[in-house]
Every structure is written in structure tokens, then in C-alpha cells.
C-alpha positions as CSV (number, residue, x, y, z in Angstrom):
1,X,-12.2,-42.7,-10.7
2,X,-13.1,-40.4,-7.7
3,X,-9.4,-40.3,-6.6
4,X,-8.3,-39.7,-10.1
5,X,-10.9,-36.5,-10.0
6,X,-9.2,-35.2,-6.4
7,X,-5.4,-35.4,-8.2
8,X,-6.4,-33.8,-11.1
9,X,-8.5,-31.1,-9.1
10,X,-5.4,-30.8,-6.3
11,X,-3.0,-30.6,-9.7
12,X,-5.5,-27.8,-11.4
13,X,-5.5,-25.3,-8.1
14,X,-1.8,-25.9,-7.4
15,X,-0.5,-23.4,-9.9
16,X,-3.1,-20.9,-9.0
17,X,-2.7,-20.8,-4.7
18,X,1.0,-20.5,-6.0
19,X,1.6,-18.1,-8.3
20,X,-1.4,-16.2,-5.7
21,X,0.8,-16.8,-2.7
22,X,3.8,-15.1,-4.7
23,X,2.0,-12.3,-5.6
24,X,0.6,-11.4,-1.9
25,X,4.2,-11.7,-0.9
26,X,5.9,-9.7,-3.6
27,X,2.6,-6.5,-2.8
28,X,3.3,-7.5,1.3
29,X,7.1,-6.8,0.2
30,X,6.3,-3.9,-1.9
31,X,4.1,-1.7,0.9
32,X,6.6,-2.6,3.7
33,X,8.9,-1.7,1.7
34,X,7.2,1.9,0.9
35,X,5.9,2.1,4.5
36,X,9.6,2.3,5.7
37,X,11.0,4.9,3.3
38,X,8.2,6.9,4.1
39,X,9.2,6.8,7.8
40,X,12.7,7.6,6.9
41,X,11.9,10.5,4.7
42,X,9.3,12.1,7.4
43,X,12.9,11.4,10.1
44,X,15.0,13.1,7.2
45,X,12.1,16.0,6.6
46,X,11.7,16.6,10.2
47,X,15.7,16.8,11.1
48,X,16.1,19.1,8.2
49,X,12.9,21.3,9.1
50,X,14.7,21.4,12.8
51,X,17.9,22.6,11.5
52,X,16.5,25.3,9.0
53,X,14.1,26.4,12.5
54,X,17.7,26.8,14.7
55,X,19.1,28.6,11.4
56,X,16.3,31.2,11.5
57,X,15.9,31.7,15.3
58,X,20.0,32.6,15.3
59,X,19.2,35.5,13.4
């Protein structure tokens, strides 16, 4: 009876721990995701804020 209760304790908090492991990996995926086009977009903005500063100092 007492390894019956373990299996069917195991079998109950399987789904759970895996359907909660899923979703930390799809938010890890999400913000590192998020965190890198940031980066990019500050690169981009800071290129493009160089350029327009060259543009306006030739004048």
C-alpha cells in the first residue's frame, strides 16, 4: 500500500513540475529573447544618433 501511495503521488506531481518546467523555459526564452533586441535596437539607435551628429557638425 505505501508504494502504491509514492506511484500515485510521483504520477500526480509529474504533470505539474512539467508543464512548470515548460513554462520557465518558454518566459527564460521570451526575456532573452527581448533582452537581445533591446541591445540591438540601442546599437541601431546609437549608430543612427552618430550619423545624424556627423550630419549636423558638416554644416
Amino acid at each position: 500500500m505505501i508504494e502504491n501511495f509514492w506511484a500515485n503521488a510521483a504520477y500526480s506531481l509529474a504533470p505539474t513540475i512539467l508543464v512548470g518546467l515548460i513554462f520557465w523555459f518558454v518566459m527564460w526564452a521570451i526575456i532573452r529573447a527581448d533582452r537581445n533586441e533591446r541591445k540591438s535596437y540601442a546599437k541601431i539607435e546609437a549608430e543612427e544618433r552618430a550619423k545624424l551628429a556627423a550630419l549636423q557638425s558638416d554644416d
